[in-house]
N, C-alpha and C positions, 0 to 999 in steps of 0.2 A: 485281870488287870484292865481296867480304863486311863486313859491318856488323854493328856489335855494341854492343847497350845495355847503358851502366852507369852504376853511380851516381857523382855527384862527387866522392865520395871513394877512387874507385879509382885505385893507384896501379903495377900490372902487369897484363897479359892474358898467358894462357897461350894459344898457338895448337896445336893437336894436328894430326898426321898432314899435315905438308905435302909437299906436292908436290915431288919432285928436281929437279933440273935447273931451279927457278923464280928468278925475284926475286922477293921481297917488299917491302912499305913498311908501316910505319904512320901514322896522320893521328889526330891528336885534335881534337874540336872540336863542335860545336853544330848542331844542325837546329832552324831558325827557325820562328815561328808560320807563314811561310808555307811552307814546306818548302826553304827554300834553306838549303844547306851554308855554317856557318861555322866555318873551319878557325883553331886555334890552333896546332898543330904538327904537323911531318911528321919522320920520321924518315930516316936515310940510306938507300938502298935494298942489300938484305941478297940474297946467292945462296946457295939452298939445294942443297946437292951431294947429301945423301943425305935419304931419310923421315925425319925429326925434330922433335920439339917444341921451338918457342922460346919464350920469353915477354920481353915486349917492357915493359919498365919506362919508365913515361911522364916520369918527373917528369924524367930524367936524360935520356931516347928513347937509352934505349943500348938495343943489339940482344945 
């Protein structure tokens, strides 16, 4: 799992240099004052064939 801070008005992440042959997901959502995860969305889960940058637009979780 990789994690990634941004701000509330972000509305795509670019992900660079992934891994072939992987699945991916993404999750959006909140870490609590006490460090518990809390998730608003997850996205479908994505097979990456070749090394590629995706970026992963939240508002829509299209891949």
């Amino acid at each position: 799992m990789q994690q990634y801070d941004c701000s509330e008005s972000t509305t795509d992440k670019e992900l660079e240099n992934l891994a072939a042959e992987h699945e991916y997901q993404a999750e959006i959502g909140y870490v609590t004052d006490d460090g518990h995860w809390l998730k608003l969305a997850r996205s479908e889960k994505i097979r990456i064939l070749t090394a590629e940058t995706v970026t992963f637009l939240w508002m829509g979780m299209k891949v």
